[in-house]
C-alpha positions as CSV (number, residue, x, y, z in Angstrom):
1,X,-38.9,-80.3,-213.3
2,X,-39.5,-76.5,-214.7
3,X,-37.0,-74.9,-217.2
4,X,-36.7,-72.3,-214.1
5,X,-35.6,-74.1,-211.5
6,X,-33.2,-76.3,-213.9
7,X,-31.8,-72.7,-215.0
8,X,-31.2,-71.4,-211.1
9,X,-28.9,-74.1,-210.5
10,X,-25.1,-74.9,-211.1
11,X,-23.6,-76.9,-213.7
12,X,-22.6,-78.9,-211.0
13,X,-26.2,-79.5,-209.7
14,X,-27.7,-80.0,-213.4
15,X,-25.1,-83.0,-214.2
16,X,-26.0,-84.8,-210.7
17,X,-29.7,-84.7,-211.1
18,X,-29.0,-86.2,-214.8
19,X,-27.1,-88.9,-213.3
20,X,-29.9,-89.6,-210.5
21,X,-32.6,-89.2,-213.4
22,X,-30.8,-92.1,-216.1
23,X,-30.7,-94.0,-212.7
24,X,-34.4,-93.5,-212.2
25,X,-34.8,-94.2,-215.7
26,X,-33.4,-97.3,-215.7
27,X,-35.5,-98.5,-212.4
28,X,-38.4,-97.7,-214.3
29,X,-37.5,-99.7,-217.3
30,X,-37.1,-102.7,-214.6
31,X,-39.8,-101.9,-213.5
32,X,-41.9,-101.4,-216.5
33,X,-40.6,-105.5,-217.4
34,X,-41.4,-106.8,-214.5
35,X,-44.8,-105.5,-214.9
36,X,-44.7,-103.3,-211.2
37,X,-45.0,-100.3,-213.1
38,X,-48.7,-99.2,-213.7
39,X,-48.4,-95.8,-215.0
40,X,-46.1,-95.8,-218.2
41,X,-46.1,-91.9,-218.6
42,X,-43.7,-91.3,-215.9
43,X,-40.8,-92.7,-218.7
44,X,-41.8,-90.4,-220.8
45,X,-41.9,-87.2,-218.3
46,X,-38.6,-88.6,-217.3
47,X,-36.9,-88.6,-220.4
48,X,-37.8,-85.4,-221.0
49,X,-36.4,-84.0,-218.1
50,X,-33.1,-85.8,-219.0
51,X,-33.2,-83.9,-222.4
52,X,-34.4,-80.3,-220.7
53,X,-31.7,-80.7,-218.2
54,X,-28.8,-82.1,-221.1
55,X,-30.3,-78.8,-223.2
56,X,-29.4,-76.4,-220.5
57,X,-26.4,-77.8,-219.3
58,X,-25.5,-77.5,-223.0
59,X,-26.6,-73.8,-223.1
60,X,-24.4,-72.8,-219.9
61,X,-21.0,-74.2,-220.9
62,X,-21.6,-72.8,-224.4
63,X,-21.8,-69.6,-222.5
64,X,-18.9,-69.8,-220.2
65,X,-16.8,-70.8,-223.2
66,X,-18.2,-67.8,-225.0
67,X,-17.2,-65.6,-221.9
68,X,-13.4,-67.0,-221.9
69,X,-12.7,-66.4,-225.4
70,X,-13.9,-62.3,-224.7
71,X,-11.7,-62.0,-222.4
């Protein structure tokens, strides 16, 4: 997933693709043990999307707490 199209979307949106990306995650690590998994890199892209998506849900509630204590 792009920066950009993690950025259009709520804070809302961001934490439920997280939660359906650990779940992914953790089918792949099954997966990956079980030996049905042939392509090993899609943990990695994964995981980084987790992290991208955690770092700009981070960003946005930084920001709205920034914008409360303004005003």
């Amino acid at each position: 997933m792009k920066t950009a199209e993690i950025r259009k979307m709520t804070v809302a949106e961001i934490e439920n693709t997280v939660v359906e990306a650990r779940h992914e995650l953790l089918n792949l690590r099954f997966q990956t043990i079980t030996g049905q998994l042939t392509d090993t890199s899609i943990i990695r892209s994964t995981r980084r999307d987790i992290a991208r998506m955690e770092t700009i849900l981070r960003e946005k509630k930084l920001a709205e707490v920034s914008e409360e204590s303004e005003a």
